[in-house]
C-alpha positions as CSV (number, residue, x, y, z in Angstrom):
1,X,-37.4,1.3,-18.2
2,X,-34.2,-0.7,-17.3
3,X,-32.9,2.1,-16.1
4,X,-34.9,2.3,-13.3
5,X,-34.3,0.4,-10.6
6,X,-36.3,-0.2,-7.5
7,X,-35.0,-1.2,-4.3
8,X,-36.7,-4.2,-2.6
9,X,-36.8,-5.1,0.9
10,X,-39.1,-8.6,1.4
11,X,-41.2,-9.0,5.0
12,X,-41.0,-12.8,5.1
13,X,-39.1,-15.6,3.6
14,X,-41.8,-18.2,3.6
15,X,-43.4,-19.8,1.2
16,X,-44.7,-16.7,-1.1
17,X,-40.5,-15.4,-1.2
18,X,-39.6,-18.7,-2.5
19,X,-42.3,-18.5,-5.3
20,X,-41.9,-15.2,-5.7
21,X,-37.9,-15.2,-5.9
22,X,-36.9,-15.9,-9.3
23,X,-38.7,-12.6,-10.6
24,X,-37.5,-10.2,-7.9
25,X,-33.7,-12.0,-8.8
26,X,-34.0,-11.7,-12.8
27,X,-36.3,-8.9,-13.0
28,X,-33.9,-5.7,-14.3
29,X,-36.1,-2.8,-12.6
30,X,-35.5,-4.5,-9.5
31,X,-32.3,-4.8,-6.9
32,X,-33.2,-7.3,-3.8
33,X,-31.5,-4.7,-0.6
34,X,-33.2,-6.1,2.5
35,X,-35.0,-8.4,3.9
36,X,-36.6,-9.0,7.2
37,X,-37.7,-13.1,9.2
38,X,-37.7,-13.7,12.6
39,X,-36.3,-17.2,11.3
40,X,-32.3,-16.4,11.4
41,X,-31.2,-19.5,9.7
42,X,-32.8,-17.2,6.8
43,X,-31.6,-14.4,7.2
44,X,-28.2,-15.5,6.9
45,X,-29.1,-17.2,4.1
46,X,-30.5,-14.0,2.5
47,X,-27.5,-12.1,3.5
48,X,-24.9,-14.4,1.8
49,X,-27.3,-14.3,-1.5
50,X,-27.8,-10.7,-2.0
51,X,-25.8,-8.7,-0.2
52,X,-28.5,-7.2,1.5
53,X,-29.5,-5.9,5.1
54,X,-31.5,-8.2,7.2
55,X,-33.7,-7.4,10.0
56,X,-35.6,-10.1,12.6
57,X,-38.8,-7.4,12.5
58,X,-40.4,-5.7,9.9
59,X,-40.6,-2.0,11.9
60,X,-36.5,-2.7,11.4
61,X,-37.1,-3.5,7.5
62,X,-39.5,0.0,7.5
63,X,-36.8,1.9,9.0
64,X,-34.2,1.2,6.1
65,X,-33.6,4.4,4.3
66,X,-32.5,2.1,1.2
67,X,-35.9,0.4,1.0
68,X,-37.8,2.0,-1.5
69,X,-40.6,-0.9,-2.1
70,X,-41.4,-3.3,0.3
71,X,-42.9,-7.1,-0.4
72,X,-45.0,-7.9,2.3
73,X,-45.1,-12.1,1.9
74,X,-45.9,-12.5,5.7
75,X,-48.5,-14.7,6.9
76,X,-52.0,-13.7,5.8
77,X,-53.2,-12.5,9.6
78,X,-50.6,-10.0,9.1
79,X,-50.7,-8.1,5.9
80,X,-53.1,-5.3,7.0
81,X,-50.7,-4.1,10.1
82,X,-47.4,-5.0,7.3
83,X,-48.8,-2.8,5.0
84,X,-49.4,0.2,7.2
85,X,-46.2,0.1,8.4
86,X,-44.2,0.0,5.0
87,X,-46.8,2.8,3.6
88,X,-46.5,4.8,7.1
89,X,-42.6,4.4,6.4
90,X,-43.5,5.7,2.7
91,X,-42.9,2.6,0.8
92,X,-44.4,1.7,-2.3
93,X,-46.3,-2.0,-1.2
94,X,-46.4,-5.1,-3.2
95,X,-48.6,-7.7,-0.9
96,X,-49.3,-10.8,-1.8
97,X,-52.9,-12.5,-1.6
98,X,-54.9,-13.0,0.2
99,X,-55.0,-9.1,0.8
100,X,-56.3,-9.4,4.4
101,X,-58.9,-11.4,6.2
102,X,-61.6,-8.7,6.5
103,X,-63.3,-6.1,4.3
104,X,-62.1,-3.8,6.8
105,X,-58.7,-4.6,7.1
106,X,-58.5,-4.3,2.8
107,X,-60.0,-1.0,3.8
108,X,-57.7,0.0,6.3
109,X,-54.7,-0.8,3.5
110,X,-56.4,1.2,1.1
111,X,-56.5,4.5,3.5
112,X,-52.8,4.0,4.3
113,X,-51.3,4.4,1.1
114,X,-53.3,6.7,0.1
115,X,-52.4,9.2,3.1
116,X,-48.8,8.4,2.4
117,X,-49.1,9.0,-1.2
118,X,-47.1,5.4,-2.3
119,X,-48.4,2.9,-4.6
120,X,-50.2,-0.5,-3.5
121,X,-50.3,-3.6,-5.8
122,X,-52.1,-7.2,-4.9
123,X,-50.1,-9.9,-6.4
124,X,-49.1,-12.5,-7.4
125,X,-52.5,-13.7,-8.8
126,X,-52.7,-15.4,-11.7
127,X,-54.6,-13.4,-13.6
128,X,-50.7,-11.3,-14.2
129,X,-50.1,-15.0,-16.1
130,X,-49.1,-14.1,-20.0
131,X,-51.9,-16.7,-21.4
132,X,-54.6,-15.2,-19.4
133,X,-53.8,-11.5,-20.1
134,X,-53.3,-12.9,-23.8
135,X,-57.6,-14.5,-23.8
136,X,-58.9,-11.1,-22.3
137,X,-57.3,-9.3,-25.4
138,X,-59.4,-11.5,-27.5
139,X,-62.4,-11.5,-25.8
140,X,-62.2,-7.5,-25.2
141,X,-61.7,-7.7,-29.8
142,X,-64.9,-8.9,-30.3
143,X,-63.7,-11.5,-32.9
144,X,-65.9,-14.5,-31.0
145,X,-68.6,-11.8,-29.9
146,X,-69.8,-11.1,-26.5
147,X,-67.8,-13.4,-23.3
148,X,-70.7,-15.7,-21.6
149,X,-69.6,-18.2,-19.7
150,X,-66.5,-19.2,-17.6
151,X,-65.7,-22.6,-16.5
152,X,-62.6,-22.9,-14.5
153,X,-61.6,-26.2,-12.3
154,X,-58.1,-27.3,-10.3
155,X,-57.6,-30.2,-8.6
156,X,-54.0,-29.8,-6.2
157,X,-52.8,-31.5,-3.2
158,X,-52.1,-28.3,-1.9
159,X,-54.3,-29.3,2.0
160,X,-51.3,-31.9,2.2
161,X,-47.9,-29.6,2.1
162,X,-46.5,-29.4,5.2
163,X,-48.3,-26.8,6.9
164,X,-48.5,-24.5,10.6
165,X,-51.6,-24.9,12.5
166,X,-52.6,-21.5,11.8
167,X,-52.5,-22.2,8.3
168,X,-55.2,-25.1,9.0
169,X,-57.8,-22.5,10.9
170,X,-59.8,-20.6,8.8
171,X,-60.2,-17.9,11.1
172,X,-56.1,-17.6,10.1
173,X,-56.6,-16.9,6.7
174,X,-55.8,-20.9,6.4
175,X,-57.6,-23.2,3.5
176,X,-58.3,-23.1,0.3
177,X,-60.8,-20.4,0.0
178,X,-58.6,-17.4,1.7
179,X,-55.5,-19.4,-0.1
180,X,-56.2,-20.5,-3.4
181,X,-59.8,-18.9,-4.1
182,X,-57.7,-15.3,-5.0
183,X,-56.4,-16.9,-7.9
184,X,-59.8,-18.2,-9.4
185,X,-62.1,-14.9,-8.6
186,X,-59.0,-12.8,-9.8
187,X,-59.3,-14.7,-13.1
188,X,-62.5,-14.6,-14.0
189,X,-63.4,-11.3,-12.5
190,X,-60.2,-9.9,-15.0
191,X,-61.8,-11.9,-18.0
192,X,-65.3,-11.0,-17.5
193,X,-64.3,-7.5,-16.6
194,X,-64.6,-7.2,-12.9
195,X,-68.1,-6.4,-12.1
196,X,-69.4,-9.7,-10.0
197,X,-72.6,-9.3,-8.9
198,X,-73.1,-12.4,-6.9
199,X,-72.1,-15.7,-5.6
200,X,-73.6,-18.8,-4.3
201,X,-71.1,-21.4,-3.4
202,X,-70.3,-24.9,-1.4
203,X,-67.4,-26.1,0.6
204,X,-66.3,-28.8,2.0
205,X,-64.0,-29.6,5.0
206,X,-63.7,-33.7,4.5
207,X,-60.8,-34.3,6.7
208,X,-60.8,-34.0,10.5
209,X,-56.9,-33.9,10.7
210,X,-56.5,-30.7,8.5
211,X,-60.1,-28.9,10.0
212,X,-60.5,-26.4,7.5
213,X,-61.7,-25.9,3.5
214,X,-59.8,-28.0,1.2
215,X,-62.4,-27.5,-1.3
216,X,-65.0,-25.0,-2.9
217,X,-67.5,-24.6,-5.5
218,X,-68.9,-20.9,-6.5
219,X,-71.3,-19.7,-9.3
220,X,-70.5,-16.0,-9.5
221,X,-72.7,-13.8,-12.0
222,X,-71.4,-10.5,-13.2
223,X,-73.2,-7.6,-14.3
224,X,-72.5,-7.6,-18.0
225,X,-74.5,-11.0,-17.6
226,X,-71.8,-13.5,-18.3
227,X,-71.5,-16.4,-14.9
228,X,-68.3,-17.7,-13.7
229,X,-68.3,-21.3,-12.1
230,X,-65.3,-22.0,-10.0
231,X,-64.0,-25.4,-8.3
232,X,-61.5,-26.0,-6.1
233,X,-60.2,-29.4,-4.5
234,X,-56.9,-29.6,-2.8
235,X,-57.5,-33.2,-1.1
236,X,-54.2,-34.8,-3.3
237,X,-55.8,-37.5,-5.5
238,X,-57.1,-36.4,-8.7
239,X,-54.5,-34.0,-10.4
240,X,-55.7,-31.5,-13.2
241,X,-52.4,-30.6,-13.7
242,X,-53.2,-34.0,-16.2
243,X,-54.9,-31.9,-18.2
244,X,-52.2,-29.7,-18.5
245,X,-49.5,-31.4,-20.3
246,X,-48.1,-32.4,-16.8
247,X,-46.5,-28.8,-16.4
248,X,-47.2,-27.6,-12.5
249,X,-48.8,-24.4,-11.7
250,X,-45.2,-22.9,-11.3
251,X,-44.8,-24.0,-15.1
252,X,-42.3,-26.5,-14.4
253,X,-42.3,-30.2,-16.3
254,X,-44.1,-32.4,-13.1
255,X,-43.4,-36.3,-13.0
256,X,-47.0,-37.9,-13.5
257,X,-45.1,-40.7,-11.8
258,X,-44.8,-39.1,-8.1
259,X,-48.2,-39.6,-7.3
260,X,-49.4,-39.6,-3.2
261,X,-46.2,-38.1,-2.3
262,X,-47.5,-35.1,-0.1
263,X,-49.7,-37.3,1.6
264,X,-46.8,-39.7,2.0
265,X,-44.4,-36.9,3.4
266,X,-47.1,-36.4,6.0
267,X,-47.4,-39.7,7.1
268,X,-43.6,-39.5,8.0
269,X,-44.6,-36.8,10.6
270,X,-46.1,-38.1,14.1
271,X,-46.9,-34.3,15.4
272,X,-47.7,-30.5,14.6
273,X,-43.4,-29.7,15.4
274,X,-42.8,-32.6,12.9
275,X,-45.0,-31.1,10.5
276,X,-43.3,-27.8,10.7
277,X,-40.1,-28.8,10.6
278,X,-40.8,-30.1,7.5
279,X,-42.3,-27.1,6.1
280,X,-39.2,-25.3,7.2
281,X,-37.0,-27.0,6.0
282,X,-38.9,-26.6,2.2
283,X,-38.8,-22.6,3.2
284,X,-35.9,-20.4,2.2
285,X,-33.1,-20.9,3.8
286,X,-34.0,-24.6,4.8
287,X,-31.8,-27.3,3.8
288,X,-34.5,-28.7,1.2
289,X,-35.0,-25.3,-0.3
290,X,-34.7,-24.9,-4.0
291,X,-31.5,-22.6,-5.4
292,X,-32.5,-18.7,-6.0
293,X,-32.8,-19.1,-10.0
294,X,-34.3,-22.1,-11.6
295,X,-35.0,-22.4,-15.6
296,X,-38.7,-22.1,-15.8
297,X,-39.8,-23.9,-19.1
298,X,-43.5,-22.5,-19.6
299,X,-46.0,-19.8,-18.2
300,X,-47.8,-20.7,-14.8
301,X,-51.3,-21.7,-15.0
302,X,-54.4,-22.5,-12.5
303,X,-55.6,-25.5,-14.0
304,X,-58.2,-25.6,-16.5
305,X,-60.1,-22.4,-17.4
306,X,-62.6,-22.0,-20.5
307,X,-63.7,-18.9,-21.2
308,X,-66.9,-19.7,-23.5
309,X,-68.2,-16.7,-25.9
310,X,-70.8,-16.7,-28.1
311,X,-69.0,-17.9,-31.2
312,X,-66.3,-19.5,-30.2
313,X,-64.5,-21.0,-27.0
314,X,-61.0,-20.4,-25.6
315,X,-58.6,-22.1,-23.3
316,X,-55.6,-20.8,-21.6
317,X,-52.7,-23.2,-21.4
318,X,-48.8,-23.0,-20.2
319,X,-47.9,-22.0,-23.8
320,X,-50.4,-19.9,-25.1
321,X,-54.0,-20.0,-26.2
322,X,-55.9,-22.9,-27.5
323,X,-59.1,-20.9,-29.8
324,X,-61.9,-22.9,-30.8
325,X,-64.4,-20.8,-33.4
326,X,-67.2,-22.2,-35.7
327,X,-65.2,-23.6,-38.0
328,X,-61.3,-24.2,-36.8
329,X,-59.4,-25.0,-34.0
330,X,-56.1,-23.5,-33.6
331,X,-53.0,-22.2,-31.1
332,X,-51.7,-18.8,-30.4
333,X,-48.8,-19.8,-28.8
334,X,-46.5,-17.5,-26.0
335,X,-43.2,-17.4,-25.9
336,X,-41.5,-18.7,-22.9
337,X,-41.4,-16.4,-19.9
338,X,-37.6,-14.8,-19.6
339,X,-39.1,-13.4,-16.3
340,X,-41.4,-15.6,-14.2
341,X,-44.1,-13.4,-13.2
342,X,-43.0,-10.5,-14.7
343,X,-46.0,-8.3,-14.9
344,X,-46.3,-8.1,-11.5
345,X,-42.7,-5.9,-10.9
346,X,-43.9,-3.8,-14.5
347,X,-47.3,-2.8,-12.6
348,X,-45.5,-2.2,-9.8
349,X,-42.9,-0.4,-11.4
350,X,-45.1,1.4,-13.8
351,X,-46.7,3.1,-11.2
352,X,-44.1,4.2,-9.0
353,X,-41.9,5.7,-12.0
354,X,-44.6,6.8,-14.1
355,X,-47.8,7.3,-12.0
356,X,-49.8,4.7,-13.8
357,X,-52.8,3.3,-11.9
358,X,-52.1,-0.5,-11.5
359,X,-54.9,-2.7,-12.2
360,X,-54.7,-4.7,-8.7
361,X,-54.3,-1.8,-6.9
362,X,-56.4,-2.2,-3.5
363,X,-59.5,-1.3,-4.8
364,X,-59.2,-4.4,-7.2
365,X,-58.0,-6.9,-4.5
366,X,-60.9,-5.5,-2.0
367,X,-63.4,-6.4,-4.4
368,X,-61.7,-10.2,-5.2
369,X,-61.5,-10.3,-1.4
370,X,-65.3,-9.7,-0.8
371,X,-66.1,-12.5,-3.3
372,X,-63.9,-14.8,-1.5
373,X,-65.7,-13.7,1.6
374,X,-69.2,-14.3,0.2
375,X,-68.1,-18.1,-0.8
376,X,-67.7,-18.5,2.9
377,X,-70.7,-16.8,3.7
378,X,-73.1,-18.6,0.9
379,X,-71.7,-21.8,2.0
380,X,-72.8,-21.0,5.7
381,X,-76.0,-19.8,5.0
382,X,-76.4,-22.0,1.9
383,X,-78.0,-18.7,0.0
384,X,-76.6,-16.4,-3.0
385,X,-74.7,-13.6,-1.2
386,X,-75.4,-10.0,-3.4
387,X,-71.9,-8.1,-3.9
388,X,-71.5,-4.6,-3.0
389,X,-67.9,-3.3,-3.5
390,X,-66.8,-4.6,-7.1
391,X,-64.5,-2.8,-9.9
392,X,-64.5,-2.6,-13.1
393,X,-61.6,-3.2,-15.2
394,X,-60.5,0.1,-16.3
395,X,-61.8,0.9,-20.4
């Protein structure tokens, strides 16, 4: 396929860009040709990097004949209106999660690229990551029988980056369970095949300074009969990345030593502009933001997921797959990623150059985003919440 190539422009250089950069830069399908921030100190940034046009609205980034995919990484209120445009415009869409805020918003997405006939895909998740793809290929062999239980857990500091206000209002698509839930229900919906049938959860909102979820707990039962349970705490003391060799869920080596330094960043901020300026300043284009290309040592990960079946357990880690049957333990092991998050650009890129369906097309992300929405509802009406508008993974 390397002779394809598809021509990028990015709606937003937050956060997501950042994360999301070193794939759209080493990917070979892929040439960076526009960008559009209201943020200019980015945009000339951008500009000097790639080359590229840059626009201070996305209706400008739209309107770029040599767009032929746009990246919608703007902030999560936003990505339903984004998306209409760039599929109005006839772009292909890659949107990153959360999808949208509301079932009908996902819906609205959907509709839109279907009347303009271009491609959608929902990503990054980390059900793309190599080691997760790698345990649903031995689950879906039958070698350790039937998939029955999922037990996934991260612990993060992640209410404790420097953050908007926005993006510590629920009601904004801020906190943990529009932010970081995604990841979870994308994971073990992929591994137990995609059909959740319901979800009773908890949350908890412990700090009055940062008013929104900074931690969950779900059971989710699928169809097939296998449960899921999910936790999520993002309050910056306990660290599961300790259980993962100290590599970070970018898959980067993390020093065990720098311990209580988001909350000690925050300290040095006496006020919401403070706070942002700090965030900016980590953003692209920001004088603390990394360089486009790092060396990336190992696959990302979510913290610790076990995925239990009936003869055996297995564990996803940065390097591969830990396997525990009756009577051995061993280690598939990955190679190293050349491409960080490569499989979201080949889904992407499949389908645009050779009409394959893409497993998080909107459908998928709709029905991720519904069980997200049911752990806010269950937690508010502290009952199990049905789901109606799952997907299967296709056979």
């Amino acid at each position: 396929m390397a002779e394809h190539r598809l021509r990028v422009g990015v709606a937003g250089l937050g956060r997501a860009f950042l994360l999301m950069m070193p794939t759209l830069v080493r990917h070979p399908n892929v040439q960076l040709v526009a960008a559009a921030d209201p943020r200019a100190e980015a945009r000339t940034r951008f500009a000097a990097d790639f080359t590229a046009n840059v626009y201070a609205s996305v209706e400008e980034l739209c309107a770029d004949r040599a767009v032929d995919a746009i990246y919608v990484a703007t902030p999560h209120q936003y990505h339903a209106r984004h998306v209409e445009l760039a599929a109005t415009a006839g772009k292909h869409v890659l949107v990153e999660k959360p999808m949208a805020l509301t079932l009908q918003e996902c819906r609205a997405m959907i509709q839109a690229v279907r009347r303009a006939g271009v491609q959608m895909v929902i990503g990054h998740s980390h059900s793309f990551d190599a080691p997760i793809v790698k345990t649903r290929e031995i689950i879906e062999s039958g070698t350790l029988g039937s998939l029955r239980m999922i037990t996934a857990m991260n612990f993060t500091d992640f209410l404790y980056r420097p953050r908007r206000r926005e993006e510590l209002r629920t009601e904004s698509g801020g906190g943990v369970v529009f932010n970081q839930a995604p990841h979870h229900v994308d994971i073990v919906r992929y591994l137990a095949g995609g059909m959740t049938h319901s979800v009773r959860a908890m949350t908890g909102a412990w700090d009055e300074m940062r008013p929104t979820e900074g931690a969950y707990s779900a059971l989710l039962t699928f169809e097939n009969g296998a449960f899921a349970s999910i936790a999520y705490n993002g309050y910056a003391h306990f660290d599961s990345d300790e259980f993962m060799g100290w590599i970070a869920e970018s898959g980067y080596p993390k020093d065990s030593n720098q311990y209580g330094t988001a909350r000690a960043l925050l300290r040095a901020a006496s006020s919401s502009a403070d706070e942002v300026a700090l965030k900016t300043a980590r953003n692209y284009g920001g004088g603390e933001a990394p360089p486009a290309v790092q060396e990336r040592r190992s696959h990302q990960q979510f913290g610790v997921i076990i995925a239990s079946c009936e003869r055996g357990d297995l564990r996803p880690m940065p390097n591969g797959v830990a396997i525990y049957d009756d009577v051995s333990r061993r280690f598939e092991a990955i190679a190293n990623p050349t491409v960080p998050r490569a499989g979201v650009i080949d889904e992407l890129c499949n389908a645009v150059f050779f009409g394959r369906a893409p497993l998080h097309n909107g459908e998928w992300g709709l029905a991720t985003m519904e069980v997200c929405l049911g752990i806010l509802q269950s937690a508010r009406e502290q009952r199990e919440i049905v789901l109606l508008h799952q997907t299967a993974l296709p056979a």
